[in-house]
MARMARMI-569486 format. One line per field, with one value per residue (C-alpha): x, y, z; chain. Coordinates in steps of 0.02 Angstrom, whole numbers, always signed. Layout:
N
X	X, ...;
Y	Y, ...;
Z	Z, ...;
chaine	A, ...;
// end
This chain:
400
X	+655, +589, +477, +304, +215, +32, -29, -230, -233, -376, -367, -274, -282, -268, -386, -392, -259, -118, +91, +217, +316, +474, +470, +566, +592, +397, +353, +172, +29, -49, -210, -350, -577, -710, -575, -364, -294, -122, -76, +74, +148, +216, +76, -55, -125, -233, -240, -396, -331, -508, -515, -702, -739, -902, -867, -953, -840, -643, -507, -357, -183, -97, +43, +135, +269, +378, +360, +445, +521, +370, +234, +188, +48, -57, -125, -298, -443, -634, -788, -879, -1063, -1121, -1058, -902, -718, -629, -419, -362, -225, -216, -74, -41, +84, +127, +221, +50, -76, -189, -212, -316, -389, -373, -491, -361, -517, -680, -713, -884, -926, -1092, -1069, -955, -1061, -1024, -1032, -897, -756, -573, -386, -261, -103, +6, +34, -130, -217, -368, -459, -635, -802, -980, -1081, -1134, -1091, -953, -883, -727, -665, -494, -502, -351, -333, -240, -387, -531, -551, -595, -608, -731, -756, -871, -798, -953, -952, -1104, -1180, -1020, -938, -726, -644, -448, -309, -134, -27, +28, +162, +223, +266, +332, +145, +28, +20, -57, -169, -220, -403, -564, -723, -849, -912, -875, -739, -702, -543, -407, -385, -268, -344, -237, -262, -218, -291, -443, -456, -461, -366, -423, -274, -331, -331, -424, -383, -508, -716, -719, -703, -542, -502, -344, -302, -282, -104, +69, +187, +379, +516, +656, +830, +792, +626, +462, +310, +132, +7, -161, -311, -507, -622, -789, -892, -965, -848, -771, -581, -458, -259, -139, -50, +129, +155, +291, +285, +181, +56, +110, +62, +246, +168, +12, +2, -138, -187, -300, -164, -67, -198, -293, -452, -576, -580, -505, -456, -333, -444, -327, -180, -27, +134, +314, +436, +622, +724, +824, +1002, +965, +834, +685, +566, +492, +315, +152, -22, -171, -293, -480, -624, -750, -926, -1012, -1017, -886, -755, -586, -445, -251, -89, +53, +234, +295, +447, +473, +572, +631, +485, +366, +332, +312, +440, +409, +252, +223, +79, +73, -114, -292, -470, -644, -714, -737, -681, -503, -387, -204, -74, +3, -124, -267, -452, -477, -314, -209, -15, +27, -30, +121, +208, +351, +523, +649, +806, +901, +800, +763, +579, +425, +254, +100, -93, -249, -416, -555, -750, -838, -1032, -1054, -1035, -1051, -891, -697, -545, -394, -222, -31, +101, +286, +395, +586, +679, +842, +858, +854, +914, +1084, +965, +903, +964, +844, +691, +529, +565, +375, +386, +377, +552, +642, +819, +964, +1053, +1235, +1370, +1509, +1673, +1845, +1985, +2152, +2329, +2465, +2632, +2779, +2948, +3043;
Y	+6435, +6275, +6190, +6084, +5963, +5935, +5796, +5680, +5560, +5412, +5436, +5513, +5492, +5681, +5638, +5453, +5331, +5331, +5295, +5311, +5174, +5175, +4999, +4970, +5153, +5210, +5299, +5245, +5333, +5181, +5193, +5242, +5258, +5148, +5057, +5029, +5083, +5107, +5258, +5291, +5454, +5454, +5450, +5450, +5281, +5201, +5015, +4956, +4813, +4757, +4797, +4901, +4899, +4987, +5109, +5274, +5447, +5439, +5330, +5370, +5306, +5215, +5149, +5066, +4939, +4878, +4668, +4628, +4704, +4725, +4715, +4849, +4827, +4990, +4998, +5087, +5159, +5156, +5157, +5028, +5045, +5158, +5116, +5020, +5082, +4955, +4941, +4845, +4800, +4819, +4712, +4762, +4704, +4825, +4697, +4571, +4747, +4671, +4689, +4616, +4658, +4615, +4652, +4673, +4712, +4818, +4940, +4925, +5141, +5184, +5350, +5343, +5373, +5421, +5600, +5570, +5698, +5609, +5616, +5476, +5515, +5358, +5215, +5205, +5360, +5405, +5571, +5617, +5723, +5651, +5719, +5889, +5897, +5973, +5829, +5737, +5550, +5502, +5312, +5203, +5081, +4944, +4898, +4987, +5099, +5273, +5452, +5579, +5771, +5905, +6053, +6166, +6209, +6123, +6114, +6218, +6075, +6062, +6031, +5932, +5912, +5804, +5978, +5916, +6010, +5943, +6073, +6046, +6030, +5975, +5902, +6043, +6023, +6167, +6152, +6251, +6286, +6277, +6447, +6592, +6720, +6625, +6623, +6440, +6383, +6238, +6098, +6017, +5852, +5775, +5898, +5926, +6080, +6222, +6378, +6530, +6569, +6748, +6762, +6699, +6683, +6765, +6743, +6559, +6458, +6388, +6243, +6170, +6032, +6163, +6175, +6082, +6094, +6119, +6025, +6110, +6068, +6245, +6293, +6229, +6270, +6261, +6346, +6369, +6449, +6444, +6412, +6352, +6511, +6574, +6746, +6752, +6792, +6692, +6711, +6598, +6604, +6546, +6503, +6458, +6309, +6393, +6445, +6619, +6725, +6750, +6805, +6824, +6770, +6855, +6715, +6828, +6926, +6790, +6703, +6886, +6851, +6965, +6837, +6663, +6522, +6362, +6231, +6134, +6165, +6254, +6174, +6242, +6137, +6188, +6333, +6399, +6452, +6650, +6594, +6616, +6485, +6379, +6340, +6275, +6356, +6269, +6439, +6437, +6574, +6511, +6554, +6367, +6354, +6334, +6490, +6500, +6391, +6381, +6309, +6422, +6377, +6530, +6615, +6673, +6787, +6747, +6830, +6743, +6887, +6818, +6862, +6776, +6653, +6540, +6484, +6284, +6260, +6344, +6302, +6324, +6213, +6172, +6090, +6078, +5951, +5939, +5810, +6004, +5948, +6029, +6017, +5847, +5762, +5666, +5687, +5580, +5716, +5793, +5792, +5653, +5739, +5622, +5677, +5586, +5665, +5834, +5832, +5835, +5734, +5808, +5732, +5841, +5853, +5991, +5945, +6014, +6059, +6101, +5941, +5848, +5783, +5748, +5830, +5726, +5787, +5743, +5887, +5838, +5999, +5991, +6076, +6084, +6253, +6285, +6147, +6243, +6368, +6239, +6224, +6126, +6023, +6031, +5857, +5816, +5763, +5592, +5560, +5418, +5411, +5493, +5370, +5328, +5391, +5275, +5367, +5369, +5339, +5422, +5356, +5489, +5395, +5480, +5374, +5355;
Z	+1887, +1905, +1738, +1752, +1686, +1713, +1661, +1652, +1778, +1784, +1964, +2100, +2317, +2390, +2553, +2580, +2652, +2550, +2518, +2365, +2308, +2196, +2089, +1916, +1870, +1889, +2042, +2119, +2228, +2320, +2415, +2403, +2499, +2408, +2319, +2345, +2169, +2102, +2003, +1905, +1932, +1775, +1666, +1778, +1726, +1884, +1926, +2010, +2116, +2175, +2356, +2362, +2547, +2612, +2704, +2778, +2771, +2738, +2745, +2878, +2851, +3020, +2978, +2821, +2794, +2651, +2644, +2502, +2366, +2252, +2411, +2546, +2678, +2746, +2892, +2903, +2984, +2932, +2960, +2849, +2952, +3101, +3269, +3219, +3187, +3093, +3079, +2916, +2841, +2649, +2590, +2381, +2252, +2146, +1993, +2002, +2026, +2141, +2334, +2481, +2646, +2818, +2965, +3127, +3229, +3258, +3374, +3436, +3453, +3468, +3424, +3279, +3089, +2933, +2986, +3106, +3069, +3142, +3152, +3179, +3280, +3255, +3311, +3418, +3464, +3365, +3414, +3359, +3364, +3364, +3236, +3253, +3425, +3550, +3616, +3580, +3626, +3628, +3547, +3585, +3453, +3534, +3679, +3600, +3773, +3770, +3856, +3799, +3854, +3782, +3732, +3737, +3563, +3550, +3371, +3310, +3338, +3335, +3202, +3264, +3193, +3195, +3227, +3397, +3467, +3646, +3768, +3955, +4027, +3883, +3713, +3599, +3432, +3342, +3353, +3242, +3298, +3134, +3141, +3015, +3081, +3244, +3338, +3330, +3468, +3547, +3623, +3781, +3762, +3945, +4041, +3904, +3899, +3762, +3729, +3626, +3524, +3507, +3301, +3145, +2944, +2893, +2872, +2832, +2982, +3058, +2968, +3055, +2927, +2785, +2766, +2829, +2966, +2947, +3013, +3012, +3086, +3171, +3155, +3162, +3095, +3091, +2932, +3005, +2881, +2844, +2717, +2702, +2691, +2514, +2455, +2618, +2585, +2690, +2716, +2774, +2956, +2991, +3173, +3276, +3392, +3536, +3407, +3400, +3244, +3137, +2974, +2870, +2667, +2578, +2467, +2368, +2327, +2244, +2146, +2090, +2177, +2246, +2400, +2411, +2511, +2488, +2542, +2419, +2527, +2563, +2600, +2608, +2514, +2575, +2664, +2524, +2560, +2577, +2737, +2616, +2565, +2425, +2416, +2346, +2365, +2279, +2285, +2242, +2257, +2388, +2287, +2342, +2140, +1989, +2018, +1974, +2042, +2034, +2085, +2116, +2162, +2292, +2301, +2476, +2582, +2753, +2828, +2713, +2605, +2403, +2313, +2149, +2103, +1947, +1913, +1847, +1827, +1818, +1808, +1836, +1974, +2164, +2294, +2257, +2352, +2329, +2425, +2482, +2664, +2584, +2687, +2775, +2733, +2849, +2926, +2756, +2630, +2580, +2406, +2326, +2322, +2197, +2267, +2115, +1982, +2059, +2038, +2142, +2095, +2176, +2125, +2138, +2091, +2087, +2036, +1907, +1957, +1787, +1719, +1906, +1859, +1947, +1849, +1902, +1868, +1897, +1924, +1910, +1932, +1902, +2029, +1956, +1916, +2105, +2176, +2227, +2317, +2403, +2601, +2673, +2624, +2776, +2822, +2818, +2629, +2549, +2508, +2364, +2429, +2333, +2222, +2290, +2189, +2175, +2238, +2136, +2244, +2157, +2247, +2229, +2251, +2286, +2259, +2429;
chaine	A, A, A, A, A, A, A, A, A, A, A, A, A, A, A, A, A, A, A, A, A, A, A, A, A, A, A, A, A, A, A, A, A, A, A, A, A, A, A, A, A, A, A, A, A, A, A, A, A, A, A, A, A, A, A, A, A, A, A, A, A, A, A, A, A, A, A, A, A, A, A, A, A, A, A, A, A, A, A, A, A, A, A, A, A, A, A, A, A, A, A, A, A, A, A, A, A, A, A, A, A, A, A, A, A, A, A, A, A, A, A, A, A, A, A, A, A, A, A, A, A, A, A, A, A, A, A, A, A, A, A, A, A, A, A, A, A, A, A, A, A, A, A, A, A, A, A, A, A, A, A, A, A, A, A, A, A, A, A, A, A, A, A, A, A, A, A, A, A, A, A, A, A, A, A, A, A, A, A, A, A, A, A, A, A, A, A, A, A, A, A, A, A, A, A, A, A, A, A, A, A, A, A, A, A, A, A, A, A, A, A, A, A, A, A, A, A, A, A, A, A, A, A, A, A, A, A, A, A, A, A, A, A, A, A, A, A, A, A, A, A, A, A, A, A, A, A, A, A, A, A, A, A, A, A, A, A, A, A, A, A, A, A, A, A, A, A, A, A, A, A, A, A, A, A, A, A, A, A, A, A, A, A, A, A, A, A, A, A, A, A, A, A, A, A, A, A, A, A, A, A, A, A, A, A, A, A, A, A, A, A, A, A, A, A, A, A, A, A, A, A, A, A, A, A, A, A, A, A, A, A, A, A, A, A, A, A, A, A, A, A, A, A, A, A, A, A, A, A, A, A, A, A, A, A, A, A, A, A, A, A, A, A, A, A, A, A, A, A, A, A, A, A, A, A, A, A, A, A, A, A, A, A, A, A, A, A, A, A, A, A, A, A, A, A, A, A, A, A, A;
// end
């Protein structure tokens, strides 16, 4: 079975634009809202490399590149004041810890505050609510132009997502509507219009960014749950990639709850050899105040049924937000996989009402106990390539 670590981090990115970076042996979270910072994943020290932008509601990842050796450069999305978008680029160097920003440009958006609840689909689509409101605009980020529709949700306004799945006559999100019990439902985004799906998670409202997709060299799949709603119990959904229903997880089942939810996420890992599954579910008790909370790695058959579980942490708290695509997280939020060294590292958080306080946190789990059982890994993980292994080359010479 595979071991864990947990270990106290100064600071940890499970929401906000972020990337990992692998530089002289240490492995690094970089990014970061107020502030960019630089976290080792080793031993969770953080690096504040004195970018604090103001800003109103999250930070959303674009794009990234590698410039140098030691640099990388993130592209991202704000909101530093109401009625403006702003694209940046946040150039850091990870050997000197420091880091500066560049304005690319503003988006003059009259509607956009720091209520404003949006997804980025790269390289230059953003789509978006107004606050409290049923309408969505489509934002391209190249000319600033936009298209807008109202969805007649009204003041239970949608919630997006970036599961897109393209099909022969639409592109289709997984969409939410924020009321308790409701139906998902897909939005088509050419023809704007919106689909009821015909099932929910539970009485929490659908939260579509709760949970991954897979990618799969022959199957693909898309987690849809809720949350939200005070001692409302909540599963899990897998679908396939026309949103049909393949399987239900009872996440109160796994963590012991009377009711729960992972608002912290839920992501599967890898297809394992025997068609089963490995997984992570970060699983809290929705009571609006300080309730238990756990991570659990997720043995699973091939019809998603859990066949094992270990639990690697527990807590008291709220709130909890994993990089397993927990609630309001981004296409980037997934876990590091070290192919070399067999291990994943995952941040995450929870607050603390008690003591109106953030508990930050580290998890490195070593993998190689089942890394034979391993067939596949979801290809939407944060990879560090596999080191090359120099080959032996043996000449058997036989006299003429």
């Amino acid at each position: 079975m595979p071991s864990f670590n947990v270990i106290d981090a100064e600071g940890a990115v499970t929401i906000d634009a972020y990337i990992y970076a692998f530089r002289n042996g240490v492995h690094y979270q970089i990014g970061g809202g107020g502030g960019t910072v630089l976290i080792n994943l080793e031993n969770g020290a953080k690096y504040d490399l004195g970018v604090n932008r103001t800003k109103t509601g999250s930070v959303k990842l674009i794009n990234y590149k590698l410039a140098t050796k030691s640099t990388v450069v993130l592209r991202i999305l704000y909101i530093p004041s109401s009625g403006i978008i702003r694209v940046a680029d946040v150039e850091v160097d990870i050997d000197a810890k420091t880091a500066n920003e560049t304005v690319v440009k503003d988006l003059s958006l009259s509607w956009a505050d720091d209520s404003t609840d949006y997804v980025v689909l790269p390289p230059r689509l953003l789509i978006c609510r107004e606050t409290d409101s049923g309408v969505i605009h489509y934002v391209d980020l190249e000319d600033g132009s936009e298209v807008n529709f109202d969805t007649g949700f009204g003041s239970y306004f949608p919630r997006t997502s970036w599961k897109i799945v393209p099909r022969k006559d639409d592109l289709y999100m997984l969409l939410g509507k924020h009321l308790a019990g409701d139906n998902f439902r897909a939005l088509k985004i050419y023809s704007q219009s919106v689909v009821d799906l015909g099932f929910n998670t539970g009485g929490g409202s659908p939260r579509p960014l709760i949970g991954g997709i897979c990618n799969f060299n022959d199957e693909f799949l898309v987690l849809a749950s809720s949350g939200g709603v005070n001692d409302a119990d909540n599963d899990l959904k897998i679908l396939d990639s026309a949103f049909n229903v393949k399987a239900t997880i009872d996440l109160a089942g796994i963590a012991g709850y009377g009711n729960a939810s992972c608002y912290g996420g839920f992501h599967i890992i890898a297809k394992k050899t025997d068609g089963g599954y490995y997984a992570l579910a970060y699983i809290d008790q929705p009571t609006g105040g300080d309730a238990p909370l756990s991570l659990w790695w997720l043995e699973l058959d091939n019809t998603f049924a859990v066949v094992s579980k270990q639990q690697i942490y527990s807590a008291s708290g709220k709130e909890p937000h994993a990089n397993i695509f927990s609630e309001s997280s981004g296409h980037h939020a997934s876990p590091l996989i070290d192919l070399a060294r067999k291990k994943i590292y995952m941040p995450l958080y929870h607050y603390v009402e008690a003591s109106s306080s953030h508990v930050r946190k580290i998890v490195q789990i070593d993998v190689s106990d089942v890394w034979d059982n391993i067939a596949e890994f979801n290809k939407v993980n944060w990879f560090m390539p596999q080191l090359k292994i120099p080959t032996t080359l043996t000449l058997n010479v036989t006299p003429l």
